[in-house]
C-alpha positions in Angstrom: -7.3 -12.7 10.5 -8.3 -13.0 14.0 -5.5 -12.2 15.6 -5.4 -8.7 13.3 -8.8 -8.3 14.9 -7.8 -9.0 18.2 -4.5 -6.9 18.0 -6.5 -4.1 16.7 -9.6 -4.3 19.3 -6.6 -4.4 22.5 -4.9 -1.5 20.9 -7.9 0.6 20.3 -8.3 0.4 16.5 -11.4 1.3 15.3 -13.2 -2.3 14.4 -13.9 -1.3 10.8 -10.1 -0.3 10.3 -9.5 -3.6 12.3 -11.2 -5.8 9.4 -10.0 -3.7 6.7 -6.4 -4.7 7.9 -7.0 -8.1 8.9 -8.3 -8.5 5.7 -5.9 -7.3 3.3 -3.0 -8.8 5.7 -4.6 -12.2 6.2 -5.9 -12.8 2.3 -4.6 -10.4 -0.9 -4.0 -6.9 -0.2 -6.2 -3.7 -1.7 -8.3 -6.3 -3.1 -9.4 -8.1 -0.1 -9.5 -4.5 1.6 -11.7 -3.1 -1.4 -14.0 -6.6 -1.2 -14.4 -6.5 2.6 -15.4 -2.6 2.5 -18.7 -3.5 0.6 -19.7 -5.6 3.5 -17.9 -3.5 6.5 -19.1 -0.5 4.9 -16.0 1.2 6.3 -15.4 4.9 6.4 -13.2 6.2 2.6 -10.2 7.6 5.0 -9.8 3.9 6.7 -10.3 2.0 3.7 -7.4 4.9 1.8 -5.6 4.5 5.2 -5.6 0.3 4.7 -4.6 0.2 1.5 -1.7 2.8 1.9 -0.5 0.1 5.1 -0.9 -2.8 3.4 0.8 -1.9 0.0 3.6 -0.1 2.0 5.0 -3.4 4.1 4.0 -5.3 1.6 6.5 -4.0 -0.8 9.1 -3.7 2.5 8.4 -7.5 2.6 8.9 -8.0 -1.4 12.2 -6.3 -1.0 13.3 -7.0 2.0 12.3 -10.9 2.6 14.8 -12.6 -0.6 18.0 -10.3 1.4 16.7 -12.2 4.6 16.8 -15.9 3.1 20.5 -16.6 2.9 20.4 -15.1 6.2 18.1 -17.6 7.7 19.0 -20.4 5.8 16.0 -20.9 4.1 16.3 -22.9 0.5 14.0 -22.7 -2.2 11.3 -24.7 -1.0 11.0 -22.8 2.6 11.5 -19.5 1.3 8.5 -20.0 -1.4 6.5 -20.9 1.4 7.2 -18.6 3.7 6.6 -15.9 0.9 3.6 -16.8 -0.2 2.4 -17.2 3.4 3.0 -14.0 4.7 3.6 -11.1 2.0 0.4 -9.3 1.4 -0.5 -8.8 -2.7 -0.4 -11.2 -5.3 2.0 -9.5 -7.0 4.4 -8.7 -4.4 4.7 -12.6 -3.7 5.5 -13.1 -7.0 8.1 -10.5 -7.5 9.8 -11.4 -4.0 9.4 -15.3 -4.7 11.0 -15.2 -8.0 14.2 -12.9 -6.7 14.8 -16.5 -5.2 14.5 -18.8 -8.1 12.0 -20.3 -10.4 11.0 -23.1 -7.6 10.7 -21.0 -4.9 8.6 -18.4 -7.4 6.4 -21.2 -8.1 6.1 -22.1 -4.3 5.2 -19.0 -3.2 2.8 -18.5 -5.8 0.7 -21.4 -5.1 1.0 -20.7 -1.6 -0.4 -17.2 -1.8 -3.2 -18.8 -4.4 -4.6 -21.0 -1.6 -5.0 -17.6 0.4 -6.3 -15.7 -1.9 -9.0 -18.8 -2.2 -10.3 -18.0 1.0 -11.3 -14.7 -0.4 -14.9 -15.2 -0.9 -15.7 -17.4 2.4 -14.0 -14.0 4.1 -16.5 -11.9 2.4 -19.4 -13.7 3.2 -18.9 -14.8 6.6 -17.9 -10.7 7.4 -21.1 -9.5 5.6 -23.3 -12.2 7.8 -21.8 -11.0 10.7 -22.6 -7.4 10.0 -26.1 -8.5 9.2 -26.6 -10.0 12.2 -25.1 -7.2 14.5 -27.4 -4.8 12.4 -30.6 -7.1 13.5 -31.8 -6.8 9.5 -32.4 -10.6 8.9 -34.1 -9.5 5.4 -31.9 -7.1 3.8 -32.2 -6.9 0.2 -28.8 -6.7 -0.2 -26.8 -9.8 -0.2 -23.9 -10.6 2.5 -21.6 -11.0 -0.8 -20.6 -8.9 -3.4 -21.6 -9.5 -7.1 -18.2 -9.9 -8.1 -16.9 -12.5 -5.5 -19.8 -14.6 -6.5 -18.9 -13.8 -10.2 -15.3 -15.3 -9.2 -16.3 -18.1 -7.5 -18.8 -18.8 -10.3 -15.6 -18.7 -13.1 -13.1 -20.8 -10.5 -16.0 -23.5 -10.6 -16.6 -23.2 -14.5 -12.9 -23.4 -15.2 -12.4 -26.9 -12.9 -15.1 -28.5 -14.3 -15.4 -27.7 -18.0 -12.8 -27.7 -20.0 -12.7 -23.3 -21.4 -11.4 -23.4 -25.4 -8.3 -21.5 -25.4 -10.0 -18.6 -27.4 -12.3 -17.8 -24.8 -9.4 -17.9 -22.3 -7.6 -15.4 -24.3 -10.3 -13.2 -24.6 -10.6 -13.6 -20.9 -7.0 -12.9 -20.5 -6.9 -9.9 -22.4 -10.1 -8.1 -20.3 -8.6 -9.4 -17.1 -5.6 -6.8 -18.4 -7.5 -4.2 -19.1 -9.4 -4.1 -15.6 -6.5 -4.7 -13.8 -5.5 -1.4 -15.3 -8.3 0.3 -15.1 -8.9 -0.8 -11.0 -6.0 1.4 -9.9 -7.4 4.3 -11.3 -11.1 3.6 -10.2 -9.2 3.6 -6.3 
């Protein structure tokens, strides 16, 4: 992430632009560029422009990193991790971990789990910081969005109380329906 910013500040890329990227390189794709934007407050054509660059080598990656692993010599084990490491989306890790087997799927998964994890401290340390630089101590508006509390709040339900599988169906099956419905609301 700070090496995205860094990159972008010494090559003249506009700072907001700079997070967008870092974000949705460093943590999950469109989502962590769509999270980071309510913070950044980034112009629409950076946040489209984002998006459109992450999702764009992140595919490259999903397609192109399993041709590369024979190549380097990478087995299962390396190859999850280096997937889940590196490629931007969720999905994207899963499809290109997977092409390599079931234990380098599940490697890479996990892997790219534990970044998306560091989603919300992203969020909030970003929207601190542009609270700060904006000298309004007492905004009304929080330096985190609703909906990364919200997921916070349901990672820490789910470890500690034990969800009846109903409820996690029920769950499951509106998860589906907003993950359809987000690509249209972009």
């Amino acid at each position: 992430f700070v090496f995205t910013i860094m990159l972008g500040r010494l090559i003249g890329v506009d700072a907001k632009l700079a997070q967008l990227i870092a974000a949705g390189t460093s943590i999950c794709g469109a989502s962590a560029i769509v999270a980071t934007n309510i913070v950044t407050d980034a112009r629409d054509e950076d946040v489209t422009y984002a998006v459109a660059s992450i999702t764009l080598f992140g595919t490259v990656a999903m397609l192109g990193f399993p041709l590369m692993a024979p190549m380097l010599g990478l087995d299962q084990h390396a190859f999850g991790l280096w997937a889940g490491a590196s490629i931007h989306e969720v999905a994207q890790v899963i499809g290109a971990g997977f092409q390599n087997g079931t234990q380098s799927g599940e490697i890479a998964t996990v892997a790219k789990l534990t970044r998306v994890a560091m989603l919300a401290p992203m969020v909030v340390a970003l929207g601190l910081m542009a609270r700060r630089k904006s000298g309004d101590q007492t905004a009304a508006r929080p330096p985190m969005p609703w909906f990364v509390a919200a997921f916070v709040a349901v990672v820490a339900l789910n470890s500690l109380v034990t969800v009846p599988a109903e409820v996690k169906s029920a769950m499951a099956l509106a998860t589906t329906i907003m993950l359809t419905m987000g690509p249209a609301a972009m």
